[in-house]
KEPAPA-503779 format. One record per residue: residue in one letter; x, y, z of N, C-alpha, C in turn. Coordinates in steps of 0.05 Angstrom, whole numbers, padded with zeros to 5 digits, always signed. Example, Ala and Ser with C-alpha at 12.3 -4.5 7.8 and 13.67 -1.06 7.14 Angstrom:
# residues 2
A+00264-00114+00156+00246-00090+00156+00264-00066+00156S+00257-00045+00142+00273-00021+00143+00258+00001+00157
# end
This chain:
# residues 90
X+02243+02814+01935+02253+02840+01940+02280+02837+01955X+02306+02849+01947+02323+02853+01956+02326+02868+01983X+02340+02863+02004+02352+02875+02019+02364+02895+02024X+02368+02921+02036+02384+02940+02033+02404+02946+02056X+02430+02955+02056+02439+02950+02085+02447+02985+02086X+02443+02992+02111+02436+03022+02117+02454+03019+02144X+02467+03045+02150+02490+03050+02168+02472+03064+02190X+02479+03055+02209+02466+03069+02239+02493+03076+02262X+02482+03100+02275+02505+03100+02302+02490+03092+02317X+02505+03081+02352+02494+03074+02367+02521+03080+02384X+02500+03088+02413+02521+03094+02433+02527+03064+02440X+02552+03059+02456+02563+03039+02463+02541+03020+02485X+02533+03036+02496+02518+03028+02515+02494+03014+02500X+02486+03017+02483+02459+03008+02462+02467+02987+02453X+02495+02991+02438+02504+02960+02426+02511+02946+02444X+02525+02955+02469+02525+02919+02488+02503+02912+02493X+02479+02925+02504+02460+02915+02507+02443+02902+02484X+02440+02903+02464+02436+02901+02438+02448+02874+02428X+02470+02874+02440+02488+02854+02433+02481+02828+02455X+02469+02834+02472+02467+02813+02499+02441+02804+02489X+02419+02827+02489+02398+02819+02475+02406+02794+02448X+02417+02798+02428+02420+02776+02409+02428+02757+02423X+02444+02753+02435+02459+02731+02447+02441+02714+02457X+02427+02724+02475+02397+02707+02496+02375+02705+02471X+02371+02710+02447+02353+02706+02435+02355+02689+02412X+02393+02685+02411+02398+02665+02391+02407+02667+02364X+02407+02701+02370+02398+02714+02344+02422+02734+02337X+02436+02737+02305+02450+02764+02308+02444+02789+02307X+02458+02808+02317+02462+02839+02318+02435+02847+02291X+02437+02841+02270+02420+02848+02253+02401+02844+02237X+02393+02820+02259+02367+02816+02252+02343+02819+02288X+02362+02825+02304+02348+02839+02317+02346+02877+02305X+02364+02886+02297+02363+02909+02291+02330+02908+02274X+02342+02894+02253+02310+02896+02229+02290+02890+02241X+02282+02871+02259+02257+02865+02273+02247+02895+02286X+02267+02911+02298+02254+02921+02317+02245+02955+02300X+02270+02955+02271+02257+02970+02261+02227+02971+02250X+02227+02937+02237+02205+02934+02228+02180+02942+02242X+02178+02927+02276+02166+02938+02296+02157+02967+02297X+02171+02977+02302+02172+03012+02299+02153+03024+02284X+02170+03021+02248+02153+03035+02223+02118+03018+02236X+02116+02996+02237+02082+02983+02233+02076+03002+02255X+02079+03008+02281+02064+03018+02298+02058+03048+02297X+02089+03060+02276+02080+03095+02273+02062+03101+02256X+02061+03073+02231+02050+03077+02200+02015+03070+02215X+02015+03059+02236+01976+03058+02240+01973+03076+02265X+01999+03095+02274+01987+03122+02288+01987+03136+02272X+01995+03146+02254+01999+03165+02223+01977+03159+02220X+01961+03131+02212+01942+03132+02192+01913+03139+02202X+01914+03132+02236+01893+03145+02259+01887+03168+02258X+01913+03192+02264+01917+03215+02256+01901+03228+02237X+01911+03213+02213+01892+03223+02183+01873+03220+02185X+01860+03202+02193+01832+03193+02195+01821+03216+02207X+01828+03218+02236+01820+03251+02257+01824+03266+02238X+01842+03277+02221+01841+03301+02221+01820+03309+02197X+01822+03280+02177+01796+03287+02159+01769+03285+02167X+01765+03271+02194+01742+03282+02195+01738+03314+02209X+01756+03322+02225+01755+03338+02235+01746+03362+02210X+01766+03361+02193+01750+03375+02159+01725+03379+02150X+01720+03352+02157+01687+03349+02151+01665+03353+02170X+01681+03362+02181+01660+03372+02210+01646+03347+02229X+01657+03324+02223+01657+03302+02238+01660+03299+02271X+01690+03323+02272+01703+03303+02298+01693+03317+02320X+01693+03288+02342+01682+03293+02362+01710+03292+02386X+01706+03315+02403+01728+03317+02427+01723+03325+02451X+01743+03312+02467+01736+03317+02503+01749+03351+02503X+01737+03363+02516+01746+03388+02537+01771+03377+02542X+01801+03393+02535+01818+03387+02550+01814+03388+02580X+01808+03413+02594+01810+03416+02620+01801+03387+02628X+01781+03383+02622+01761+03344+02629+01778+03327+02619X+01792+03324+02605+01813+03307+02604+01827+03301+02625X+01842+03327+02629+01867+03332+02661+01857+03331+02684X+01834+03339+02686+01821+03337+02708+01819+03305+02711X+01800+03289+02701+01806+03258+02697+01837+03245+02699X+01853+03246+02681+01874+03232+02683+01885+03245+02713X+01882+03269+02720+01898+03278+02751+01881+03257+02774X+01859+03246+02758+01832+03237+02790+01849+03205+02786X+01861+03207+02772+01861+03165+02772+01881+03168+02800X+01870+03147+02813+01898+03131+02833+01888+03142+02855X+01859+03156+02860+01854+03177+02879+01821+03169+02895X+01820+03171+02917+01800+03160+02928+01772+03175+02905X+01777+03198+02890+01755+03207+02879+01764+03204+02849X+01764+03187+02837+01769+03180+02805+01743+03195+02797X+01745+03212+02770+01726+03213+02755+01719+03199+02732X+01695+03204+02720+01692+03189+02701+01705+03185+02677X+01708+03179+02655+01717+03185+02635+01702+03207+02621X+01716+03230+02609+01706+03259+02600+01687+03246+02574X+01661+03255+02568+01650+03252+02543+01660+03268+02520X+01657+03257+02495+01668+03271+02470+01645+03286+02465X+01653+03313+02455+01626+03323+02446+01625+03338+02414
# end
């Protein structure tokens, strides 16, 4: 499979850093670019595909979920002499 080369902006500030990054890694400007695209798409394409999964079951009358309020309430308790538990799905 061929390669395709695709135009991007970047503020100045992105490409020096960008650019320092290659430098310490040995590597040029664009093949750190592709790595990190590559990076990216794999990690959105298996939250996308999690998503789907939820929402078809949710269709099927499958899905199971915490009470928001028990959610916030929990994540507000972390770091706190009174942590709660983790909220059950129901």
């Amino acid at each position: 499979m061929s390669k395709q080369n695709i135009t991007i902006r970047l503020d100045p500030e992105t490409v020096r850093q960008l650019d320092q990054m290659a430098q310490a890694m040995e590597r040029d400007r664009s093949w750190l670019m592709s790595r990190a695209i590559e990076r990216f798409v794999e990690d959105e394409a298996w939250q996308v595909g999690e998503i789907r999964e939820a929402v078809r079951k949710v269709r099927e009358g499958r899905g199971r979920f915490a009470p928001h309020e028990e959610v916030t309430a929990w994540l507000d308790s972390w770091g706190t002499d009174n942590e709660l538990p983790p909220p059950q799905c129901k």
